[in-house]
PLY file of the C-alpha trace (Angstrom):
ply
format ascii 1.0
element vertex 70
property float x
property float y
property float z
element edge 69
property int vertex1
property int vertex2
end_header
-1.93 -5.02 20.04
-2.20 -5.18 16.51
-5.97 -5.29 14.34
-6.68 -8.51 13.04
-6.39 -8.92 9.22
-9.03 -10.24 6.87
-7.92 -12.58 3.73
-11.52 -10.74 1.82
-9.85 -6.79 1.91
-6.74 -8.41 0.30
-8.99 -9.57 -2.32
-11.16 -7.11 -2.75
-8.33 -4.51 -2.63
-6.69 -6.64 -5.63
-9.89 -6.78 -7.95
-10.37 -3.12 -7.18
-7.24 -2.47 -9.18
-9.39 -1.87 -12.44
-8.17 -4.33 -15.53
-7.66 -1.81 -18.87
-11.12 -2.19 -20.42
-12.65 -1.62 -16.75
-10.13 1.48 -16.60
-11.91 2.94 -19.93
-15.40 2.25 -18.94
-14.44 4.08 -15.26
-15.80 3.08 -11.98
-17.11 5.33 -9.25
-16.50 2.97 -6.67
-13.95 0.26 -7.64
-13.89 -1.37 -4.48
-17.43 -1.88 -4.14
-17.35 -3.14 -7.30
-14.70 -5.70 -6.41
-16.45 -6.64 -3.58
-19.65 -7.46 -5.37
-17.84 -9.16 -8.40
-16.09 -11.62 -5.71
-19.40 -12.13 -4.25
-20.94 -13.06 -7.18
-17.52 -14.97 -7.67
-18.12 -16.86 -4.68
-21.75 -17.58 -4.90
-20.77 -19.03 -8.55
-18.38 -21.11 -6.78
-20.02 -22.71 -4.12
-23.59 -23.27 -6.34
-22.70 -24.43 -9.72
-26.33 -23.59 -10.14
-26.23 -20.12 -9.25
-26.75 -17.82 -11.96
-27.90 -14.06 -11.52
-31.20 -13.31 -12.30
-32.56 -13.85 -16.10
-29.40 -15.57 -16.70
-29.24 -19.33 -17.73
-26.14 -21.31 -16.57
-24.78 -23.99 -18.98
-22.28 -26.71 -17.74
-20.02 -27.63 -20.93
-16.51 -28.49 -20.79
-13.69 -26.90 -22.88
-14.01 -29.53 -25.38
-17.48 -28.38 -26.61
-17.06 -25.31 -26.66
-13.60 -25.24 -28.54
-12.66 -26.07 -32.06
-9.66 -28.29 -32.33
-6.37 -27.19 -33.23
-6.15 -28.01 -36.81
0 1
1 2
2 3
3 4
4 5
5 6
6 7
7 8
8 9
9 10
10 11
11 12
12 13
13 14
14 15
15 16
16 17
17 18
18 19
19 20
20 21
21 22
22 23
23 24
24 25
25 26
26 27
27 28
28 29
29 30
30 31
31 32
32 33
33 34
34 35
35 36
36 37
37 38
38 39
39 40
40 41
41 42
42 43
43 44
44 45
45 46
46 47
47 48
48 49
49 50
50 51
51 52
52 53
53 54
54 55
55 56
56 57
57 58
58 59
59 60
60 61
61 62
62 63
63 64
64 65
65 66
66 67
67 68
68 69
């Protein structure tokens, strides 16, 4: 019989794989870390109003926030 398989540890083993400025600042534990970034991730996701504490979030599009080409 073979163990079911679970979409989330093929995420989380993805993020874990540190990006090169995460690589220079280390990480003790970068699966736990990937795991709470894609929480976060998710909870940012489902609740555009979501924002971690003392944080503000600010819904602007691209165009406000971009000078145009020139």
């Amino acid at each position: 019989m073979s163990e079911s398989h679970d979409p989330d540890d093929d995420r989380v083993a993805s993020r874990a794989e540190l990006l090169p400025e995460e690589q220079v600042a280390g990480s003790d534990d970068p699966e736990a870390q990937a795991a709470a970034v894609l929480e976060e991730s998710d909870e940012r996701t489902q609740t555009r109003d979501a924002a971690a504490d003392g944080q503000v979030v600010e819904h602007r599009t691209s165009d406000e926030v971009t000078e145009p080409p020139g």
